[in-house]
C-alpha positions as CSV (number, residue, x, y, z in Angstrom):
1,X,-12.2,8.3,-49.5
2,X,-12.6,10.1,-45.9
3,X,-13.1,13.9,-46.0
4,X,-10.3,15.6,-44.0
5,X,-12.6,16.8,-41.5
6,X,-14.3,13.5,-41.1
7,X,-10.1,11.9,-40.5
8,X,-9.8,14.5,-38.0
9,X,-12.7,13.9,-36.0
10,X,-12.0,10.3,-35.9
11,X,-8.5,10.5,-34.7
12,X,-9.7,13.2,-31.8
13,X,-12.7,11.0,-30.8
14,X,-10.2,7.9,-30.5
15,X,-7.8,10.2,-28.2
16,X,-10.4,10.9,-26.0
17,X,-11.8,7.7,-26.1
18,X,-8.4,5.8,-25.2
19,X,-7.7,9.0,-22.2
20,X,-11.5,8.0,-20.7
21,X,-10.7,4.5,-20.9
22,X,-7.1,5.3,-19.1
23,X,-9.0,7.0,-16.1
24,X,-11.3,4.6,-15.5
25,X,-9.4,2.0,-15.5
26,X,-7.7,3.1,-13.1
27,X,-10.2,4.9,-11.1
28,X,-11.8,1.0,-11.0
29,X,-7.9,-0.6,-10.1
30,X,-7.3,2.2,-7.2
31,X,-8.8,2.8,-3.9
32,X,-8.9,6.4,-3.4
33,X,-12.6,7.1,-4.0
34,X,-13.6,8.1,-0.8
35,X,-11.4,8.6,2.4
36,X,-11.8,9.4,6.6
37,X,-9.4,11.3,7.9
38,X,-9.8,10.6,12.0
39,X,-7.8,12.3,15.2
40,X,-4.7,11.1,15.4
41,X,-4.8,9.4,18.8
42,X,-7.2,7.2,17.4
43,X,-4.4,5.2,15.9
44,X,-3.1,4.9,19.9
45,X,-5.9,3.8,20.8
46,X,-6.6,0.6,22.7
47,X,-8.5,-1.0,20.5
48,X,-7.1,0.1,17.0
49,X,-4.9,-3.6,16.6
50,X,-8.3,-5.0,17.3
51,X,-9.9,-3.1,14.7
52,X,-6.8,-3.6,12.1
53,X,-7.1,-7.5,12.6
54,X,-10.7,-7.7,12.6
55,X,-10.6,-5.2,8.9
56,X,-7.8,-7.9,7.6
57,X,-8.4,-11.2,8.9
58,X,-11.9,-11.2,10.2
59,X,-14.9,-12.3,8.2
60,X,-16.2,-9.5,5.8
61,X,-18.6,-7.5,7.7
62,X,-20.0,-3.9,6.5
63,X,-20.3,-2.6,10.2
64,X,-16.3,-3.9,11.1
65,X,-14.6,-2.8,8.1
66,X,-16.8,0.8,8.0
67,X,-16.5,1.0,11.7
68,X,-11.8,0.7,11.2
69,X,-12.4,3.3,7.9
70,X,-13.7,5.8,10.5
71,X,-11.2,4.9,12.7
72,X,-8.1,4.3,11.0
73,X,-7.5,7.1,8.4
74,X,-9.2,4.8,5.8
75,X,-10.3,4.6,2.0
76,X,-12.7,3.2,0.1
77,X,-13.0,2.1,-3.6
78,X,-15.2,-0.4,-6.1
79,X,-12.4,-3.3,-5.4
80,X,-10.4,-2.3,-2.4
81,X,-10.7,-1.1,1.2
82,X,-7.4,0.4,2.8
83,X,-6.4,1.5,6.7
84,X,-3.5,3.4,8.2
85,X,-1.8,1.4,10.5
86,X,1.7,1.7,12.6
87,X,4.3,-0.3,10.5
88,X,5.8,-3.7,11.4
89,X,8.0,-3.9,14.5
90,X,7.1,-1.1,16.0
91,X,6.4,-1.4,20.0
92,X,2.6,-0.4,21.3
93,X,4.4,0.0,24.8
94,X,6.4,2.6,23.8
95,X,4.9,5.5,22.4
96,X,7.1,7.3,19.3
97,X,7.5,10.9,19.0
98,X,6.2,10.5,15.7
99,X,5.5,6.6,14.4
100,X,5.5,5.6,11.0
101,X,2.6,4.4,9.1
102,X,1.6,1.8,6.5
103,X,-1.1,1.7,4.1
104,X,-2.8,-2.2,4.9
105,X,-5.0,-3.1,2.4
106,X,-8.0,-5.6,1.6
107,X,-9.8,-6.5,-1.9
108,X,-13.6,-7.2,-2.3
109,X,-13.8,-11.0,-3.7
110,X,-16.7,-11.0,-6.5
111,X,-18.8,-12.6,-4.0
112,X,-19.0,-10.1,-1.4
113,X,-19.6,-7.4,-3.7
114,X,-23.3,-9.5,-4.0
115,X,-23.5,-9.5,-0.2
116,X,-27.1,-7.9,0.5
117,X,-27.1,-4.6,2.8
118,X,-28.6,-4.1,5.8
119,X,-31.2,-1.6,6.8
120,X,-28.7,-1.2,10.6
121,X,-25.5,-2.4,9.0
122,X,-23.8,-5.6,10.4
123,X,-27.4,-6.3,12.1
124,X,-29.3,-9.2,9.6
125,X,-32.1,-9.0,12.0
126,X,-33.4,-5.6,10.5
127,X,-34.1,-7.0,6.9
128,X,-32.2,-6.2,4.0
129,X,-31.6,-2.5,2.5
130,X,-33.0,-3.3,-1.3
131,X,-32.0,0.1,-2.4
132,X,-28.3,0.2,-0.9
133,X,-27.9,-3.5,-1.9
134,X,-28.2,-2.8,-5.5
135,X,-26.6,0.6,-6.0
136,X,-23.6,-1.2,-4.3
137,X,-23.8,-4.0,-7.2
138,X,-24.5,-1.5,-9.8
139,X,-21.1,0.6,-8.7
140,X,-18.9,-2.1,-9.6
141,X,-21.1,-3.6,-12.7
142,X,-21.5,-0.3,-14.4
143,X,-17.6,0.4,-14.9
144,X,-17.0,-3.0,-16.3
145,X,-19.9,-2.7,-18.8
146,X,-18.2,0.6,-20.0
147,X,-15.1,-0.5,-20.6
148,X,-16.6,-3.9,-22.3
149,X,-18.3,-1.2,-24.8
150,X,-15.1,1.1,-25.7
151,X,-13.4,-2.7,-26.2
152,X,-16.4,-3.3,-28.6
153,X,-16.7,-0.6,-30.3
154,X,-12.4,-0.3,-30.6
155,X,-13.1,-3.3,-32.3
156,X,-15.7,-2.5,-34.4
157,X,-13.5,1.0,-35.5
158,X,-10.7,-1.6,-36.4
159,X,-13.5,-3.9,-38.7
160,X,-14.3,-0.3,-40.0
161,X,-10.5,0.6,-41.4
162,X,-9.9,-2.7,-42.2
163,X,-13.2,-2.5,-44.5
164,X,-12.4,1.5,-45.7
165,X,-15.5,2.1,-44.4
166,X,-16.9,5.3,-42.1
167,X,-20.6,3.5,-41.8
168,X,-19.7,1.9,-38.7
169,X,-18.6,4.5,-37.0
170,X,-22.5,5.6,-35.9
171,X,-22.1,2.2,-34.2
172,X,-18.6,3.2,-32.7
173,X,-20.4,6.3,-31.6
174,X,-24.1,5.0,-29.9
175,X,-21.6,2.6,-28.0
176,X,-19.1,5.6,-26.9
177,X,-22.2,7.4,-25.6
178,X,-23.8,4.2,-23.6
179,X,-20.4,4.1,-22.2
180,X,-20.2,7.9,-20.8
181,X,-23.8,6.9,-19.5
182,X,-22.6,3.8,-17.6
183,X,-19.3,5.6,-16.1
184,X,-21.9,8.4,-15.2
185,X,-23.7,6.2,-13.7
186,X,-20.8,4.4,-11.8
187,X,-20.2,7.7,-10.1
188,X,-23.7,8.4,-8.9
189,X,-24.1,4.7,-7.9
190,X,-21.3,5.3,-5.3
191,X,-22.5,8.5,-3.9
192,X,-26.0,7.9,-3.5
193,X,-24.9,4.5,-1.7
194,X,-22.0,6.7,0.7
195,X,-24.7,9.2,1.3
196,X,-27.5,6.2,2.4
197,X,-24.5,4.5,4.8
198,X,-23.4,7.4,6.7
199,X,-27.2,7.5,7.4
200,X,-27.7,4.8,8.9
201,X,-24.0,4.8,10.5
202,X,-22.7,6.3,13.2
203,X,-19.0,8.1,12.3
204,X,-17.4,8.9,15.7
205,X,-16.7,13.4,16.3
206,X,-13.9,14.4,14.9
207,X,-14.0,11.9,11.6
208,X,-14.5,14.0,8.1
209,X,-15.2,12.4,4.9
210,X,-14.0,13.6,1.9
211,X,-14.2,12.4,-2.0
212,X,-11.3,11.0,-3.4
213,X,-8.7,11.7,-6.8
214,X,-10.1,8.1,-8.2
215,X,-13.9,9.4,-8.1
216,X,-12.7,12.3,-10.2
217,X,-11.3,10.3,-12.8
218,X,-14.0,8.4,-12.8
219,X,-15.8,11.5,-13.1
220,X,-13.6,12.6,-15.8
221,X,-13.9,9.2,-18.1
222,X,-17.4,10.4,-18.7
223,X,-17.6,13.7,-20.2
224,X,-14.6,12.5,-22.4
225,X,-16.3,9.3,-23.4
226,X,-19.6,11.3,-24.6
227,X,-17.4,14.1,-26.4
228,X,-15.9,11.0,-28.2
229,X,-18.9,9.8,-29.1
230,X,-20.3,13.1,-30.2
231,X,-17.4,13.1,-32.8
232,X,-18.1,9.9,-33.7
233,X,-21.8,10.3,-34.6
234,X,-20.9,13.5,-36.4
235,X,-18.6,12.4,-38.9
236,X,-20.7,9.3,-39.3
237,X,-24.0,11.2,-40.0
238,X,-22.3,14.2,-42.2
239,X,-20.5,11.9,-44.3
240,X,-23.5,9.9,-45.0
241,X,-25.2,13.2,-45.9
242,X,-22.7,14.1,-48.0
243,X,-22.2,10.3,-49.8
244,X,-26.0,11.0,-50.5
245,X,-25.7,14.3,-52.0
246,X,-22.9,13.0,-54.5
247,X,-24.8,10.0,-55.3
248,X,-27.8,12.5,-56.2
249,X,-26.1,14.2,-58.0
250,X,-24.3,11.5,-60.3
251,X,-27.7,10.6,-60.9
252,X,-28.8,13.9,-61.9
């Protein structure tokens, strides 16, 4: 039999275990970690179809698609890059008291998210930024190992109530708390890596950066993935110490 206590801890570190596996989820599916906001003539610029076509159709280049982010009101994220662009069938010739804009979008495929970095982005000549190159893999890497973790140790907290058992729950827990340690680490992966990038590049006066809402869930996962596992370890150890102190005393 579980202790009261030891139920209620369990069904509050589940809760915020499935609410930190909700955010980053879709911290990792969104593309709102960090975003540009640029001038607003920039978008009537001569060379801002240019720039859109390049950022959707061109080959993937960090330079080009950094270079239309600073330009084009744009946002980063693990998976996707997006720009603001004037929506379909609207006239460059004629300028409109006040155009309407689209959201254009383009995902990372798994093999440019192993493209090395470069020490003067978009120039291969200057040798490759080690450092920039891997806390850009790690970013991406780190969120999927977490969420493999809480899928393990759900199933493992299944194997455990199947079984009547609390002893795997220290399991359930150690593998909560490498989780909050990997989505921690997701976070500052991508900042350290922004913060390297703008550098070594250039952003045209005027452009401000700003963190985005999917950072902060990202953010967020953590903490609650940690206080999940905190519950998890506690229950686990204090019924153990309890089982031991009934045992001792049947024998006595």
């Amino acid at each position: 039999m579980v202790d009261n206590r030891y139920a209620t801890a369990l069904v509050i570190g589940s809760v915020l275990s499935l609410l930190a596996t909700v955010y980053l989820s879709i911290a990792v599916g969104t593309q709102h970690w960090y975003q540009y906001r640029s001038p607003p003539g920039n978008h009537e610029a001569s060379n801002a179809s240019e720039l859109r076509e390049d950022f959707i159709n061109g080959e993937f280049d960090e330079k080009t698609f950094s270079d239309t982010l600073f330009h084009l009101n744009g946002t980063l994220g693990l998976w996707w890059r997006c720009v603001q662009a004037h929506a379909p069938g609207q006239s460059y010739w004629f300028k409109e008291p006040d155009p309407k804009m689209v959201t254009q979008c383009v995902s990372f495929t798994l093999p440019q998210q192993f493209v090395p970095k470069y020490k003067d982005p978009g120039n291969h000549n200057t040798g490759e930024d080690v450092l920039r190159t891997y806390l850009w893999r790690c970013q991406f890497l780190l969120p999927l190992v977490s969420l493999a973790l809480v899928f393990l140790s759900g199933l493992i907290g299944v194997c455990a109530c199947l079984c009547r058992s609390i002893t795997p729950t220290l399991c359930v827990g150690v593998l909560h708390l490498l989780a909050g340690l990997c989505s921690l680490g997701t976070v500052c992966c991508f900042l350290a890596g922004m913060d390297l990038l703008h550098r070594v590049s250039v952003r045209p006066d005027g452009v401000d950066g700003s963190l985005g809402w999917s950072l902060y869930l990202a953010l967020i996962s953590s903490p609650l993935q940690m206080m999940a596992a905190a519950l998890f370890l506690w229950a686990a150890r204090s019924h153990r110490q309890n089982y031991t102190r009934m045992t001792a005393y049947r024998v006595a």
